[in-house]
C-alpha positions as CSV (number, residue, x, y, z in Angstrom):
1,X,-15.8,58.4,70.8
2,X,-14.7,60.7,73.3
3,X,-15.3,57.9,76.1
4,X,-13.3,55.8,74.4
5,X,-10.0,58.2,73.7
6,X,-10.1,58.9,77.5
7,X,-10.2,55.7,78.3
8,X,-7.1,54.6,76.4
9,X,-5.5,57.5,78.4
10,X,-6.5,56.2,81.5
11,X,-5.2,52.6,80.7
12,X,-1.7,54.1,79.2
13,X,-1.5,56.1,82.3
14,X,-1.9,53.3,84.7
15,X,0.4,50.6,82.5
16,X,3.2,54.0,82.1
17,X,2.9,54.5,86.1
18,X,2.6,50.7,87.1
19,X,5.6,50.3,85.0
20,X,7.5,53.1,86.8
21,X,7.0,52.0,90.1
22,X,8.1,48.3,89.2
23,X,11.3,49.4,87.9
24,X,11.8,51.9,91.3
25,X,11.0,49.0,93.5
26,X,13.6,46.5,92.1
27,X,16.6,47.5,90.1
28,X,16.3,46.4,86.2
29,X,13.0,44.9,86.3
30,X,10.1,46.9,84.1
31,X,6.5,45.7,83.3
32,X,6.9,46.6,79.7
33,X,9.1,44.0,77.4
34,X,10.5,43.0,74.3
35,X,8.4,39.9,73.3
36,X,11.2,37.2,73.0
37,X,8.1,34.3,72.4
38,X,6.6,33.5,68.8
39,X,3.3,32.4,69.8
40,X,0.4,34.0,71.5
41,X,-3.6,33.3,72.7
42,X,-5.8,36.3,73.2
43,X,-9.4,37.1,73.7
44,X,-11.2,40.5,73.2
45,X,-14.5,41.9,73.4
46,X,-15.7,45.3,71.7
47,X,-18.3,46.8,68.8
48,X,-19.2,46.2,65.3
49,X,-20.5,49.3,64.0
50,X,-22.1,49.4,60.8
51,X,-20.9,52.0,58.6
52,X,-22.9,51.2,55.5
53,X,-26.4,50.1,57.6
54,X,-27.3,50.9,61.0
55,X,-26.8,49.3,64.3
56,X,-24.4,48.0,66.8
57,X,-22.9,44.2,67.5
58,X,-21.1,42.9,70.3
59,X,-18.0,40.9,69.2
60,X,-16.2,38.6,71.0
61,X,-12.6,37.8,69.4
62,X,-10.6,34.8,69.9
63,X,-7.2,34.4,68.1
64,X,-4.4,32.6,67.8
65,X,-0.9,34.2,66.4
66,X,2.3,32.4,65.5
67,X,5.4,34.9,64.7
68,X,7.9,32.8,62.0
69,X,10.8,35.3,63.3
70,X,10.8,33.3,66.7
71,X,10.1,36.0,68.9
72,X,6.8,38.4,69.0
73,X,8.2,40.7,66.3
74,X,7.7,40.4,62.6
75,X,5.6,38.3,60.0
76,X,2.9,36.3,61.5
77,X,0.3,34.1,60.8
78,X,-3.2,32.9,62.9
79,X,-6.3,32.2,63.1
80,X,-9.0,33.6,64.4
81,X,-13.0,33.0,65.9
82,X,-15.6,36.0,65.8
83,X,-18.7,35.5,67.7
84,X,-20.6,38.4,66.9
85,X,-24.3,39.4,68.5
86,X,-27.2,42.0,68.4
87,X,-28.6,43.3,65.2
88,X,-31.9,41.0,64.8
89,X,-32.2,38.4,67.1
90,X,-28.8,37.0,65.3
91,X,-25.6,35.9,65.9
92,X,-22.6,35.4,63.3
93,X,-19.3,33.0,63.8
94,X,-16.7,33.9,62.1
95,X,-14.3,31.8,61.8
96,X,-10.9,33.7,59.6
97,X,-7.2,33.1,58.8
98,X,-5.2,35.8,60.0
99,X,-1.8,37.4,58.5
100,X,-0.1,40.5,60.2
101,X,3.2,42.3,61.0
102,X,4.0,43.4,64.4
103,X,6.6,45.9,64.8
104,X,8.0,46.9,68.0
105,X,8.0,51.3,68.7
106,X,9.2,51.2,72.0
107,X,10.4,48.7,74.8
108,X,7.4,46.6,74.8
109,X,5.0,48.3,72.5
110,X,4.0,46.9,69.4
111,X,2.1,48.0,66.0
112,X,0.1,45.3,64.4
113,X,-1.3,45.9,61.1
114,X,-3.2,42.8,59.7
115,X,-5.8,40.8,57.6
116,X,-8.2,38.0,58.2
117,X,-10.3,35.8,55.9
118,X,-13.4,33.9,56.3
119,X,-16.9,32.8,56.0
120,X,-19.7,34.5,58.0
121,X,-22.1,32.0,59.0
122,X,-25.6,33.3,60.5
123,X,-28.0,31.2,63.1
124,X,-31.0,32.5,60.4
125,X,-29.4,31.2,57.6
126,X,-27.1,34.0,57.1
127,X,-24.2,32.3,54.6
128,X,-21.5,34.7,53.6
129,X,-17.3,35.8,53.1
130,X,-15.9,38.4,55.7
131,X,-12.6,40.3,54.6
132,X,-11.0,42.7,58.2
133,X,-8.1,44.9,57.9
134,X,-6.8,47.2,60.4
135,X,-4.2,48.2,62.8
136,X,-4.0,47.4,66.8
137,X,-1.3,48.2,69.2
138,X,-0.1,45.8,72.0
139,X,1.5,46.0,75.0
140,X,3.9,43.1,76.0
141,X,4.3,43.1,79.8
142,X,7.2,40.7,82.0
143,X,7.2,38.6,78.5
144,X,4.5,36.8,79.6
145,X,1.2,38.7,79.3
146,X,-0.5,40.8,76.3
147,X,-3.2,43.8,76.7
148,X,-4.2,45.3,73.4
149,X,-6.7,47.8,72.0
150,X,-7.5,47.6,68.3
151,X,-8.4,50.8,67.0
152,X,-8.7,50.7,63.6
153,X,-10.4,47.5,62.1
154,X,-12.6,47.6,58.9
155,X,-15.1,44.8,58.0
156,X,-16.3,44.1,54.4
157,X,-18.8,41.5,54.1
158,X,-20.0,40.6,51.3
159,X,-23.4,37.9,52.0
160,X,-26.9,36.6,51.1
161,X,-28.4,39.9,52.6
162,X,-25.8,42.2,50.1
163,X,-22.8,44.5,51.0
164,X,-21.9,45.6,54.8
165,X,-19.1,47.9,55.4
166,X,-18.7,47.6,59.5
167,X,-16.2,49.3,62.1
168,X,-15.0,47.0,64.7
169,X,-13.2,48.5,68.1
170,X,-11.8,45.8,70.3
171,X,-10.0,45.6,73.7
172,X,-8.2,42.8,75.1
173,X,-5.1,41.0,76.3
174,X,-3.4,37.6,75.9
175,X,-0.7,35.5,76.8
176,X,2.0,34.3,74.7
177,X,4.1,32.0,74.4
């Protein structure tokens, strides 16, 4: 965990100081912006950490977001593909609608509380329903591009092989739209 913390301060440094010396080189321009598009395309990659079993899945996160206030800020709706690998020789899809509300903090940063839907379907037969909450932050840079660390993202699946309770950290970026 401590790997991780220090890494988000490394990558908040280099975006705060990258930032700085845009805006010093040319007058008004800044790398971090208000989103003024409603649509975005991201991938990310991270862990699934069980929490009620053991062991440890990569996941790779594909979404798609589409914000109904016109602009990357408010109510938004998505969908999104979970392709998840590891824990015995098996991989999951998860495929999942996605609702969520981004608000912006600061010029540029964003909170992003959501939920996703969907079925969890196993290459070994593996048939079930995945429910994720959580919260990720994003950082909207030139109005173009989207990097974005989710933090805090609780899986409850509920399948032919019972209960799991995972943790999912992700790290990505984007483009919108």
């Amino acid at each position: 965990m401590k790997r991780v913390i220090r890494l988000l301060c490394v990558m908040s440094v280099i975006v705060s100081s990258a930032g700085q010396a845009l805006a010093d080189d040319t007058p008004g321009a800044e790398l971090l912006s208000t989103g003024t598009k409603a649509s975005s395309l991201g991938i990310d990659i991270g862990a699934s950490i069980g929490m009620s079993s053991s062991g440890t899945n990569f996941d790779l996160h594909l979404n798609y977001t589409h914000h109904f206030s016109g602009d990357a800020s408010g109510f938004n709706l998505g969908a999104d593909l979970d392709i998840i690998a590891g824990e015995g020789e098996q991989a999951f899809l998860v495929p999942a609608v996605r609702a969520g509300y981004d608000h912006e903090v600061a010029l540029g940063v964003y909170l992003a509380p959501f939920a996703s839907l969907g079925p969890v379907i196993g290459t070994k037969g593996y048939i079930g329903f995945d429910a994720r909450f959580g919260l990720g932050v994003k950082l909207i840079m030139n109005d173009l591009w989207i990097v974005n660390v989710q933090p805090v993202g609780v899986d409850l699946v509920v399948g032919t092989e019972g209960v799991d309770v995972r943790y999912s950290l992700l790290f990505g970026g984007g483009i919108i739209f």
